[in-house]
C-alpha positions in Angstrom: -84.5 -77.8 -41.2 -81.4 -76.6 -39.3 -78.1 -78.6 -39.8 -75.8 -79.2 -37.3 -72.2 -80.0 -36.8 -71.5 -83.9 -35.4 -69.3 -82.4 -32.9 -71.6 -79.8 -31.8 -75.3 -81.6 -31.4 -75.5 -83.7 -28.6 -78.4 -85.9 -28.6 -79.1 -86.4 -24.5 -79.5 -82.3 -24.2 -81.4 -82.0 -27.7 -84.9 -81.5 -26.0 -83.4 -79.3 -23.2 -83.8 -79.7 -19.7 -86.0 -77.6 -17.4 -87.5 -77.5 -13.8 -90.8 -79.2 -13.5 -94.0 -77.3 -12.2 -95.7 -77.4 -9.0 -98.8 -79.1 -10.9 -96.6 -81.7 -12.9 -94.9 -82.4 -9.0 -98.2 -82.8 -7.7 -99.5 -84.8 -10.7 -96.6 -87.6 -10.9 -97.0 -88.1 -6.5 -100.8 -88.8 -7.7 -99.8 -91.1 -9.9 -97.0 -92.8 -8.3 -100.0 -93.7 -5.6 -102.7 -94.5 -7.9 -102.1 -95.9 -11.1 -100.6 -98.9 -12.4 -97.0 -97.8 -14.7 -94.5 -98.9 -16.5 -91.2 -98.9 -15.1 -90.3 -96.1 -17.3 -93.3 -94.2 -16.4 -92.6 -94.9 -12.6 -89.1 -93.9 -13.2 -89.9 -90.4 -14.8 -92.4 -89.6 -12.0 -89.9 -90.5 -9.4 -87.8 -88.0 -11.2 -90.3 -85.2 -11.6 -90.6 -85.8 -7.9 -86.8 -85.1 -7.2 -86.2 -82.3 -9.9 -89.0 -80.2 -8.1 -88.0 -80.9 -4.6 -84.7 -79.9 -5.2 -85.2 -77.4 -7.8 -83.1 -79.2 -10.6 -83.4 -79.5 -13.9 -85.1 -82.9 -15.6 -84.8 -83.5 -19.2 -87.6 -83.1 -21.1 -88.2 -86.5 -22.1 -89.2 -87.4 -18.4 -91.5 -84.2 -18.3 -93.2 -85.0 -22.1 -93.9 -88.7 -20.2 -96.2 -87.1 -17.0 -97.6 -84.7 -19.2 -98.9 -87.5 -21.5 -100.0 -89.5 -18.6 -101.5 -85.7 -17.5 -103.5 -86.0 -20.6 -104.9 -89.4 -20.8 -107.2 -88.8 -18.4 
């Protein structure tokens, strides 16, 4: 297990952030109009939405949350 410094991990970029998919974009509009979420979910899909739209970078906590909802099909 790696150790790292207290002043050099930062805990928000841990995960890393990246640019959500075209199929993960398409995926949280479905679900934004069809199913029933949490306000976290809702808020994570609404983000997917914006990160692909404007090509920016999400962190990957918002992308691991639609690709669970992805998977519970």
């Amino acid at each position: 297990m790696k150790q790292y410094k207290l002043e050099t991990y930062q805990n928000c970029s841990a995960g890393g952030n990246y640019i959500p998919t075209l199929a993960q974009y398409e995926k949280a509009f479905e679900f934004l109009r069809t199913k029933d979420l949490t306000v976290v979910q809702k808020s994570a899909c609404q983000m997917i939405l914006s990160a692909y739209i404007l090509q920016e970078k999400v962190d990957h906590d918002e992308i691991h949350i639609v690709n669970e909802l992805i998977r519970e099909k």
